[in-house]
Each structure stands twice: as structure tokens, then as C-alpha cells.
C-alpha positions, 0 to 999 in steps of 0.5 A: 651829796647825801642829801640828793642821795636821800632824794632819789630814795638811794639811801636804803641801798647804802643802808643794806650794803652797810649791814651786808658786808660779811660774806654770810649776809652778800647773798641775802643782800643780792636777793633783797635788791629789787632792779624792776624800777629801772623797767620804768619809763620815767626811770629810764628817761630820767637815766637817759637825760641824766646820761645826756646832761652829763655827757654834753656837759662833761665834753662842754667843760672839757672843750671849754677848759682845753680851749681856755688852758690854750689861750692862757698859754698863749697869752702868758707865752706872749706875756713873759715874751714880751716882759723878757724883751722888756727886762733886756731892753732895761738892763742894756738901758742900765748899762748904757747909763753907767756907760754914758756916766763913765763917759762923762767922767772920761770927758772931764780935764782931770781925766783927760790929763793922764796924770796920775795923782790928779786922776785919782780924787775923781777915780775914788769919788765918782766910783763911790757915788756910782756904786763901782767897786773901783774906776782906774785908769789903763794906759795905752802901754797896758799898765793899770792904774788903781786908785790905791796908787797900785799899778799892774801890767796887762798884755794887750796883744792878749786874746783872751775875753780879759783884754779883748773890751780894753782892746775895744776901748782903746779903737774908741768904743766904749764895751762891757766885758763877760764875768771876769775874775780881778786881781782881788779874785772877785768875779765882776764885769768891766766897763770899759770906755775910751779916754779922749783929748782935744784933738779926739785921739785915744790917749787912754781907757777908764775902767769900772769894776761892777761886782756880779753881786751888783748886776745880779740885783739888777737883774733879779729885780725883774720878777716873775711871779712868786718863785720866778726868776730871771738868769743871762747867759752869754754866747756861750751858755755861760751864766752871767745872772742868776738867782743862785749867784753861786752858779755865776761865779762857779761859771756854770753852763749848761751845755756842758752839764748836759753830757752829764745830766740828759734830763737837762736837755729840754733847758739845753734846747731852749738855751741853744735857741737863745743863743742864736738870738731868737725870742720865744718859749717853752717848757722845762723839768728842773728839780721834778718841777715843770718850769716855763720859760721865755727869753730874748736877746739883750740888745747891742751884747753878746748876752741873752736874758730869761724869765722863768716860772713854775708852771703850776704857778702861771696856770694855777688860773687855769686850774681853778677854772678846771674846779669851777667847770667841775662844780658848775656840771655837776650843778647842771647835771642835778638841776637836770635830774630834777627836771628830768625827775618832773618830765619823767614824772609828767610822761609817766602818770597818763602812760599808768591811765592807759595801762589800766585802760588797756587791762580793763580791755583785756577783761572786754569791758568797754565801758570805761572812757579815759580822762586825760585833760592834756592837748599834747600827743598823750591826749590826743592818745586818749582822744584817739583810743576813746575814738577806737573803742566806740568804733570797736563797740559799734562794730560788736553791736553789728556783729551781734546783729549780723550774725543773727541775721546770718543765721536766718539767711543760711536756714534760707540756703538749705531750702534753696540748695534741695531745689538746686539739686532738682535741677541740676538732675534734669540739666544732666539728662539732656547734655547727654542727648547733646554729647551723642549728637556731637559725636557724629557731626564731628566724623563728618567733618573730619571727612570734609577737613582731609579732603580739603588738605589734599587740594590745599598741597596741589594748589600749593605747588602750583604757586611754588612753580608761579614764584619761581616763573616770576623770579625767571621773569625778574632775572630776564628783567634785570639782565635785559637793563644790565645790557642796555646800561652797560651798552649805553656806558660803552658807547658814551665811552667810545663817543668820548674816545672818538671825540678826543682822538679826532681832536689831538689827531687834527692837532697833530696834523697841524704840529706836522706843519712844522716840519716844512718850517724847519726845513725852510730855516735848514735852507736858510742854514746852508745858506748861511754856511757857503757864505762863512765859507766863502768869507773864511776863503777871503779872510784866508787870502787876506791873512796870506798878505798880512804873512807872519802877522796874520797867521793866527788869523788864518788859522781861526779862518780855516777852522771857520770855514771847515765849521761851515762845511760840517754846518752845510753837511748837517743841514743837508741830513737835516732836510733828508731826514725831514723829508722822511718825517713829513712822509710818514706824518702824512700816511699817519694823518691819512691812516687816523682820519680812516680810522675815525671814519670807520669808528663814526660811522659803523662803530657807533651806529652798531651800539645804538643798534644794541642798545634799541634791541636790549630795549626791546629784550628790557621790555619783553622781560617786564610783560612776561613779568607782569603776566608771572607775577598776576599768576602767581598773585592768583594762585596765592589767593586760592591757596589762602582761601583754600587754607581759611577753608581748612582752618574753619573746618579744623576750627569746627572740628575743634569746637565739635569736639570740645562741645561733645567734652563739654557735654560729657564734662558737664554731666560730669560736674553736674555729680559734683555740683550734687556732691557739693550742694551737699556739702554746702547744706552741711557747712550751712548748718556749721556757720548757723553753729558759728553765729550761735557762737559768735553771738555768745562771744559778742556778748561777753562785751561789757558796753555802755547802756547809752551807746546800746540805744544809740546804735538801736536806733542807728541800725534800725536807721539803716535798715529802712534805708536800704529797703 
């Protein structure tokens, strides 16, 4: 690091800190540091692209090592997921072996005749090639034979986790009991399977006792890393395997120890989530270490395996890679400063050839040229001011040789302006003559314009009266067509009216006919009521004959008979009462057909009458109409010319009067004119002063002689062809 210090020329800095540590010595030290290099363009693109380079690659090794420490995370997590599903899936592989070799041994006749000093050989052989502590025999009645020829007593209505794998056993499937404490006081685990005869009835249970020491080995094979472990507990939390065997055998669970210790919860939670039977992960604290752990359940048993590791173990990867990240950006921020050194360096040099360009300007010397042999934007700078300054130099070389033209041209204008004001005398004298004439031409028309403003007013109330005429006209018009519509309307009305009622009074009438019918079937009524009478008579006679059976019968021909009579009764007010009606139809038919009568031949022949006449009233309006509105359009045409009349002759007023001001004003500023033509010869002879100036300062210029011949004979050039 120091030699990049020494490269950036940093060194001397650190030399004058080193000697300006005491208090007397600060101040010194301030004054002696020189900040003017940072107002260097190449200081600050350096610094700006030093500043970038370390920005993105700062967020570049953070993003990248983020990105990177997750996806180790993830793919450890699957991995110790994975491996925890493993090492479950092996030890239930393991017990099942042992359970399949006890299976064996129970399969065997020596076993399966349930004599005591015939098992035993095969108990203590077997149980010594497979590593049990013990293989012993329990009876269906509970009593267990050892095979130091000891016998115990077990209660098998028992609900303990001691009994309930023998009860398993004696149903005739094999089980595996928790961590449980023998008669020795040893903490093992049982394996328990079911002793069969030929006829596959249950007669007994051999049992193993496999110390904790043996399936702690087991499970500790399983290892994680250098200081990982792998630990089962049951449903319960209880520790069934751990590295520390001292926690299996003093049962320690950590849902319990929870309650006293809270900086264990975050194992507790993990602890509950493996007693459920999920397969996961997560993180720790034990012992101020953060620990990661997976876990799974083991397959066909109430027990749940973990695997566990320091986190700083699993990720001590991920924090190598932080370190390389650091080393690589700290390389791409030198090896950037270097290349931002160079293209500081390569911006700097041709900006320093136009500064001293610039200088040389300030001091108007446009003699020099720059040289910079480059095509990108700084040379095409160069280009460009080299461009300018022949421009500024052709354009000094036409000012010279403007202003002394100038100065020629106003000696010219003085000459030109003392005859200027010869005339301008003369002009005066005669607009004075013509002011005068003005004048008395304006009161002449003036006289003129009142008259014809009286004649204007009075042919002005006669078109208000024609208008008014013509809206008489146009009323009388209108009121004329309103009667000959609404008359017209009305006898189309009364025609259809008359139409209509002519029709429904012939209906009627032939209606009326009905009348004569009814009384024709009235007749015929009656008629038919005498001969009921007549027939009731008879039957009345006939019911006598028949006496006491034909009474009822007689009693029905009286009530006809008397029907008959108030049947012949009501036709014959019937037939008065048509006869009534058919009169007054009659005289109703006679009063309608008059009625009609009247209405065709004087009603409607009145309305044509009317509507003739308001046809002539409709066309006398449009005549008088006609002659109203020609008047009035006549008297309009009179008033406007009259009106152009007067407007001319205010117009001519106007222009009288503004002529007789112009003259006035004209004499007026003729003085002026006279005042400024002397103001014009004054500020003649200052421009003549400011060419003389001009002149001196144009040749302050420093040019080159070169371009002082080409611009000679370029002017010289110029002026023949503008003569």
C-alpha cells in the first residue's frame, strides 16, 4: 500500500503529519498543505473515476457475495436436508437389521420351544455376536427370563413406555422401545419381537437390550463437518442420541428447559417443528455460537433425527469469497486509478496548449496557431479555434480599413448637411403659404357640412315613417293569410263533420228498421201466448179426468197458463212502446236530413264566400305591401347618399384641417430638422474621433505578415468588384 502511496506523490503528506504531531507544529502544518492541485481537471477525473470504480465495484462485490452467501445457504440447507433424511432412513435400515436378526433367532426351534435351559445357549451366543448387552425370553404371563438363569416379573396391564413395545410384541409386531432404564439401572433401548409356533400363535417375545452407548455410536457416525454432530429425540423432546451421552441418560428435553432458559427457544422451535414430522432447517444460539441445523423424521418411529453444525463452519466458504471480493476490488480500483491517471493525463496536456493559447489572446496576439495532432473533439477544438481566430483577424484587418473609410465618409456628410439646411429654409417659407390657404378652404366646408346635416334628419324621419308603413302593410298582409287559413280549416272541418253525420244519420235510420221487426216477432209472441193458454186449458181439463194423479200436473198447467197471460200483457206494452219509438225515430230522421240540408247548402257555400274575400283582403295587403316597401327602399337610398355626402364632406373637413397642421407642423419640425442637422455635424466629427480611436486599437493586434498580404489583396479584390 505504501508504494501506491509513493506513486500518487501521497508520501510527503504523511511525512509532514509524522513531524507536525505537536500542537505547536498543527498550524504550520495546515498552512504548509497546498489543496490548488484538486482544481485540476485531471485531479478530478481521476478522483471521479476512482470514486465510480469503487462504487460499482464495491456494490458489485456486495451484490455478488449476497447473492453468492444465499445460494450456499440454500444449497447447504438442501444438502444437510438431504443428508439428515439420509442418516434417518440408515438408522431405521440399522434397526430394522437387528430387528430382522432377532427375527431370525425367534424363527429358530430352540426358541420356539419355550424351555428355558434350551433357550439359553442360543440367548447368550447370539446376544454376544450381536453385540446386545442381553437376548431374554418373556413369557406371555409377564415373567422374563434372563440368561443368567434369573427370572423378573413384569406387569403387562402396565401403561407405561416400559411395557407398552412388549405389549406391541405379544399382538405379533415386532417394536423398539424409548430410552429405558433396566434392572442393572442402565439406560438402553429394547427390541422387542414376537416368538411364534407352527401354527403362527404368539407363545412369547424375545427381547434385546442394546445400550445407549451402542446406538449413540450409531448415530454419531453420522457426521457433520469437524465440530457437527447428529442428536434424536422423541415425540416428546426427550434426547434419545447425542454426542454429549450424559444429556441422553439424564433425559434431558428442551421443551422443559425452555421455561428456564428463554435464550433456547429459537432450538425449542426448531425442536417442535421436528416433532410434527416436518423436514427442514434453521438456525440456533448455543454456547454464544450460531449453530445450523436440519432435521427429519425417522422412518416407521416416533424418533426425529438432527444434524447440526457451526455456522461459521458451513460458511467459512462464503467468507473466504468475502476476502477475494475484497482483494479482487481493491485490484480493479488500482488498476482503474492508473488508467484514470493516463486518460486524466491524456485530457490534461491539450487542455494546458489551449490555455496558454487563451493567454496569448488576452495579450491580442493573434500570431500564434495551436498544434494539436489528434481527431478527436480536442483537435477538432484546435481546428476550430485556429479557424476562429482567422476569422477574428480578417475581420480586425476590415475594421481597420472600415473605419478609415468611415472617417472620410463623415467629412462627406458635414458638406452634405450645411446644404441640407439651405433647403430645409426654403421648404419652411412656402408650407406657411400653404397653411394660410388651408384655413379658409376649411370654414367653407364646414358651412357646406351643417347644411347637409339638416337634410340628412328630415330625410331620415321620412324612412322611419315608410318603415313603419311597411310594417302596417306586412301586419295587414299576415292577418289577411291567418283569415283565409283559419277559414279554410274551418270549412274542411264542417265538410268532414257534415260527411260524417250525413253517414251515422243514414245508419241510424236504416237501424230504425229494426223496429218494425220487433214488433213483427211481438206479434208473433202473443200468438204463441194464446195458444200456451189454450193448451194449459186443456191440459187443466185433462189433469181433472186423471183427478187425484193429476194434480200436480194441473197445478204446473195453471202456472203456464198464467205465464201466458203475462207473456200476452208484455208484448202488448211491447208493441206500444215500439210504436212510440218508431214515431220519434221518424221525426228524428226528418229533423237530421233538414239539418243536413241547411249545413250543404248555405253553411258551406258561406265559407267559400269568406275564404274568396279574405283572398282578396290577402292580395290588397301584398299591393299596398309592395308600393310601402319601394318607398321606403327609395328613402333609404337617399338617406345614404345624403349620409356619403356628409361623411365626404367631413372626411374633406378632416383632411382640410389636417393639412393645415401638417403645414403648421411641418414648419414646425422643418426648426428641428435645422436643430438636428446640427446635431448630426457634431456627432459626425465624434464618429471621425471614434474611427481615429478604433483605428489605434485595431492596431494593438499582433497579426501575422502572411495573412496581412492575404487580406491586402483580398480586399483590394473586393472593392473592384463592387465598383
Amino acid at each position: 500500500m505504501k508504494k501506491i502511496l509513493n506513486t500518487f506523490l501521497v508520501k510527503d503528506y504523511f511525512k509532514r503529519i509524522t513531524n507536525c504531531i505537536k500542537k505547536e507544529n498543527r498550524l504550520s502544518f495546515l498552512k504548509s498543505i497546498n489543496l490548488n492541485f484538486i482544481n485540476s481537471v485531471g485531479i478530478k477525473i481521476m478522483l471521479q473515476i476512482t470514486l465510480l470504480l469503487i462504487v460499482v465495484c464495491g456494490v458489485l462485490g456486495a451484490v455478488s457475495y449476497i447473492n453468492s452467501y444465499k445460494a450456499l445457504e440454500d444449497t447447504i440447507s438442501s444438502s444437510l436436508q438431504s443428508r439428515a433424511m439420509e442418516a434417518s432412513k440408515l438408522i431405521n435400515s440399522t434397526l430394522e437389521q437387528d430387528i430382522k436378526a432377532m427375527n431370525e433367532i425367534a424363527a429358530r426351534p430352540e426358541i420356539q420351544s419355550m424351555e428355558t435351559q434350551t433357550q439359553m445357549p442360543v440367548l447368550i451366543s447370539q446376544g454376544k455376536s450381536l453385540g446386545y448387552e442381553s437376548l431374554n425370553i418373556v413369557e406371555l404371563n409377564g415373567i422374563i427370563h434372563l440368561p443368567s438363569g434369573a427370572k423378573s416379573q413384569i406387569d403387562l396391564s402396565s401403561e407405561t413406555e416400559d411395557v407398552k413395545y412388549l405389549r406391541k410384541a405379544l399382538l405379533g409386531i415386532p417394536s423398539i422401545s424409548d430410552p429405558i432404564t433396566n434392572v442393572d439401572g442402565q439406560q438402553i433401548i429394547a427390541i422387542a419381537v414376537p416368538i411364534k409356533d407352527k401354527d403362527d400363535e404368539v407363545i412369547g417375545v424375545l427381547l434385546s437390550n442394546m445400550s445407549m452407548a451402542k446406538l449413540n455410536e450409531i448415530v454419531q457416525r453420522t457426521k457433520v463437518g469437524n465440530d457437527g454432530f447428529c442428536f434424536i429425540i422423541r415425540k416428546d423432546g426427550t434426547k434419545v442420541a447425542h454426542k454429549d451421552l450424559k444429556l441422553v441418560l439424564n433425559k434431558d428435553n428442551t421443551f422443559k428447559n425452555v421455561e428456564k432458559d428463554s435464550s433456547i427457544k429459537p432450538l425449542a422451535d426448531l425442536e417442535s417443528k421436528m416433532v410434527k414430522g416436518e423436514v427442514g432447517s434453521g438456525y440456533y444460539t448455543q454456547s454464544n455460537i450460531e449453530m445450523f441445523m436440519s432435521y427429519a423424521p425417522v422412518p416407521n418411529m416416533n424418533w426425529y433425527l438432527a444434524l447440526t453444525i457451526p455456522k461459521s463452519e458451513i460458511f467459512s466458504a462464503a467468507n473466504s469469497l468475502k476476502y477475494e471480493a475484497a482483494v479482487i476490488t481493491i485490484i480493479f480500483i488500482l488498476v482503474g486509478m492508473v488508467v484514470a491517471f493516463a486518460i486524466s493525463k491524456s485530457i490534461k496536456n491539450p487542455l494546458l496548449e489551449i490555455k496558454k493559447y487563451a493567454q496569448r489572446l488576452s495579450e491580442c496576439n493573434l500570431s500564434h496557431r495551436i498544434e494539436i495532432k489528434r481527431k478527436d473533439e480536442f483537435g477538432q477544438t484546435a481546428a476550430a479555434l485556429n479557424s476562429a481566430i482567422d476569422s477574428v483577424e480578417k475581420i480586425i484587418y476590415y475594421v481597420k480599413e472600415e473605419s478609415k473609410n468611415t472617417l472620410s465618409s463623415t467629412n462627406d456628410i458635414n458638406n452634405m448637411l450645411i446644404d441640407v439646411h439651405k433647403r430645409v429654409q426654403s421648404v419652411s417659407e412656402t408650407s406657411e403659404e400653404i397653411s394660410s390657404s388651408m384655413q379658409e378652404s376649411s370654414a367653407t366646408i364646414q358651412e357646406v357640412t351643417s347644411q347637409s346635416m339638416i337634410v340628412r334628419e328630415e330625410i331620415n324621419n321620412t324612412v322611419e315613417e315608410a318603415n313603419q308603413g311597411l310594417e302596417l302593410a306586412n301586419k295587414i298582409k299576415d292577418k289577411a293569410a291567418l283569415i283565409k287559413e283559419e277559414t279554410e280549416e274551418s270549412r274542411l272541418r264542417i265538410k268532414e263533420a257534415y260527411s260524417m253525420s250525413r253517414s251515422k244519420v243514414n245508419k241510424a235510420l236504416q237501424d230504425a228498421k229494426v223496429v218494425k221487426k220487433i214488433s213483427i216477432i211481438a206479434e208473433n209472441i202473443r200468438d204463441i201466448a194464446k195458444k200456451t193458454k189454450i193448451l194449459s186449458l186443456n191440459a187443466t181439463i185433462e189433469a181433472a179426468k186423471a183427478g187425484e194423479q193429476g194434480r200436480g200436473f194441473s197445478v204446473v198447467a195453471k202456472e203456464v197458463r198464467n205465464l201466458a197471460e203475462q207473456s200476452a200483457l208484455a208484448v202488448t206494452d211491447i208493441q206500444n212502446n215500439i210504436k212510440g219509438v218508431f214515431a220519434a225515430v221518424g221525426e228524428l230522421a226528418d229533423s237530421a236530413e233538414f239539418i243536413l240540408k241547411v249545413m250543404e247548402n248555405e253553411v258551406i257555400k258561406d265559407y267559400e264566400k269568406v275564404i274568396k274575400i279574405s283572398e282578396d283582403y290577402k292580395g290588397d295587403g301584398e299591393i299596398f305591401q309592395q308600393v310601402i316597401q319601394r318607398f321606403s327602399e327609395l328613402s333609404t337610398k337617399i338617406y345614404m347618399s345624403v349620409e356619403d355626402i356628409s361623411e365626404n364632406m367631413r372626411t374633406l373637413s378632416s383632411s382640410v384641417s389636417s393639412c393645415t397642421e401638417a403645414s403648421i407642423d411641418i414648419s414646425g419640425n422643418i426648426g428641428e430638422i435645422s436643430e438636428e442637422n446640427e446635431r448630426i455635424t457634431g456627432k459626425s466629427a465624434e464618429n471621425a474621433e471614434g474611427a481615429d480611436t478604433l483605428i489605434m486599437l485595431v492596431s494593438e493586434f499582433k497579426i501575422r505578415e502572411q495573412d496581412t498580404e492575404y487580406l491586402e489583396g483580398n480586399c483590394a479584390t473586393e472593392q473592384l468588384a463592387t465598383e
